[in-house]
Steps between C-alpha positions, in 0.01 A plus 500: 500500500368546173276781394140481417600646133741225448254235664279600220755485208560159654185430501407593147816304365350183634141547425621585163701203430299244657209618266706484197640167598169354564374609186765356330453137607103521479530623131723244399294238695196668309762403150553170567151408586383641112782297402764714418877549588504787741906549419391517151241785545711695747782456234286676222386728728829641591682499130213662383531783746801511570692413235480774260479849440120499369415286766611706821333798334213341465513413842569852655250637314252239686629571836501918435104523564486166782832812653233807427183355675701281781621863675164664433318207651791473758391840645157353593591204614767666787148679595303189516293613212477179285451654131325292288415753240839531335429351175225775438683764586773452320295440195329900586845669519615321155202562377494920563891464393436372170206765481729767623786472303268489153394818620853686572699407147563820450717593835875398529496100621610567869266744542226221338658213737466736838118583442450154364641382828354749708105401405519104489627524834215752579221235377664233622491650868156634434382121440710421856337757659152348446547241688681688736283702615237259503713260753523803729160670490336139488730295623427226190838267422700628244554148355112530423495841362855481288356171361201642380658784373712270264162423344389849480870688361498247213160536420523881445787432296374292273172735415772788453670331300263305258305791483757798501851437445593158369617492144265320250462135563736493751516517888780762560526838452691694251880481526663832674742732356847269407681768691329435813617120494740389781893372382545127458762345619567305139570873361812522716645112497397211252512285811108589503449498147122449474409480876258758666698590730471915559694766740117471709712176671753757660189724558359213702826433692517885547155466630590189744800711673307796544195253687741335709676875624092646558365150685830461683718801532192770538315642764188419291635150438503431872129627498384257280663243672351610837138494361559200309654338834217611717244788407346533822850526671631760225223749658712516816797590324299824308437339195133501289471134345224573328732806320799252442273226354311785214881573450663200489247406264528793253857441489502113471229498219657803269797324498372201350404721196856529404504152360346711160857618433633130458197392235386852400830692449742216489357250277129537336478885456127457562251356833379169415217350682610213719884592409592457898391131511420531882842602596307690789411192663833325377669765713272404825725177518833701361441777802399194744810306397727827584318558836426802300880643535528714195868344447385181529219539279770532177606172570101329557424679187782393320393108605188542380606656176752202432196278590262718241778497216637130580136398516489519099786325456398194663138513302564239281634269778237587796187717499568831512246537811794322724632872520182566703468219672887593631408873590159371697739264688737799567205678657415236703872437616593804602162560696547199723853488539489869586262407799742235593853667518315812633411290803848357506631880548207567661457815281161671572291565262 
């Protein structure tokens, strides 16, 4: 007899690999029909990436936010809150980090990082909390109110920062103190000579261990799960859904703002507007793809930043939009293949 955890594993492995596989032949039908050699592209695509030091880097530094936003969004997802809103909230927290750490030049850097830290997560929960509390106290979907609140994060940003903190002529703030900025990896090895790549990619892998142990491993975990299983069940069993879901969602959106340290600390030095180029909706798909295990989002994220870094080497040979034409056909994959092979196992939902 095998156990329901490794029925689920199981599971996951097929899903997973059936979606991927699918995807695979559909894109390179999608190739052939504009005319192209699909070998050819998937060649490119691979030396590009893969092939050199600059081009891995460039890769990892891709995946480290799709890592960062997959577990906060993972979080919500275990408790059947479908967060919409990451994109915004993401952009809040990097936007009060860049602010932040202007302000605090003066104290040693790790003290600087903490606080820095410490108050994008705060805004970025206080934007999750919104609709939060709005899901409980009116019961409105959150895919409505996180949506909207997309709209309404970036709007306030850009009248703070036109108007109050964006250097002349530009849209991004000023750059922070140089001692604040986050190690790259091409200081340590000329493999990554000239990549992007910063020390927030073990930050994010950190991040992915420590939201596997808490959703797994943790008494609190197991809540989540129970809510996110069946909310008017989870009452039996002494639990307050409506307190899990305010948490859950506090959690799941201040993580997202950690994504700052990767443009903000690792590469830019400043907040740019529209630097995360919707890698909170990106990571919708990237948690999806995972089944939104926090181990298993490394790898989805790492797909989809081979896909994001392999997608400009193959510009010149097929639009560049093919890359998002691939990840809408992941979505769609792993959403009805999921239903499938769930049946098969007849895993409950």
């Amino acid at each position: 007899m095998f156990s329901r955890t490794s029925i689920q594993t199981k599971a996951n492995i097929i899903s997973i690999s059936l979606s991927l596989a699918a995807t695979f032949i559909i894109t390179a039908l999608l190739i052939i029909l504009i005319g192209k050699n699909p070998i050819e592209v998937f060649g490119n695509m691979f030396s590009e990436v893969f092939l050199s030091g600059y081009g891995i880097g460039q890769t990892l530094f891709k995946t480290t936010p799709l890592i960062i936003c997959g577990c906060g969004l993972a979080f919500c997802f275990h408790a059947s809150i479908f967060n919409i809103g990451a994109e915004g909230q993401l952009n809040a927290g990097a936007f009060a980090m860049s602010l932040i750490a202007l302000k605090l030049g003066a104290f040693p850097w790790y003290i600087s990082i903490i606080i820095c830290i410490v108050v994008a997560f705060g805004v970025s929960a206080l934007f999750g909390l919104i609709p939060a509390i709005i899901k409980i106290k009116k019961d409105v979907s959150e895919v409505i109110t996180t949506i909207m609140m997309n709209f309404i994060i970036m709007a306030l940003i850009n009248y703070f920062l036109v108007d109050f903190f964006a250097v002349k002529s530009t849209m991004h703030t000023e750059k922070i103190p140089e001692d604040m900025m986050l190690m790259k990896f091409s200081s340590i090895t000329s493999f990554f000579q000239g990549s992007s790549l910063n020390i927030s990619f073990i930050i994010a892998l950190a991040l992915a261990v420590i939201s596997y142990i808490v959703i797994y491993k943790t008494k609190f975990g197991y809540e989540i799960r129970a809510v996110g299983f069946n909310p008017s069940a989870s009452k039996y069993i002494g639990l307050s859904p409506d307190k899990i879901i305010i948490i859950t969602f506090i959690i799941g959106a201040g993580i997202t703002s950690l994504t700052g340290l990767n443009f903000i600390m690792g590469y830019k030095g400043f907040y740019e507007y529209g630097f995360s180029n919707n890698v909170g909706f990106t990571a919708i798909a990237v948690a999806l793809l995972a089944r939104n295990n926090p181990i298993g989002i490394i790898f989805s994220a790492l797909l989809f930043g081979v896909l994001d870094s392999g997608g400009l080497a193959v510009n010149e040979i097929v639009p560049k939009e093919i890359v998002l034409v691939v990840q809408g056909v992941i979505i769609l994959t792993i959403l009805s293949i999921n239903t499938i092979v769930d049946k098969k196992f007849n895993i409950a939902k």
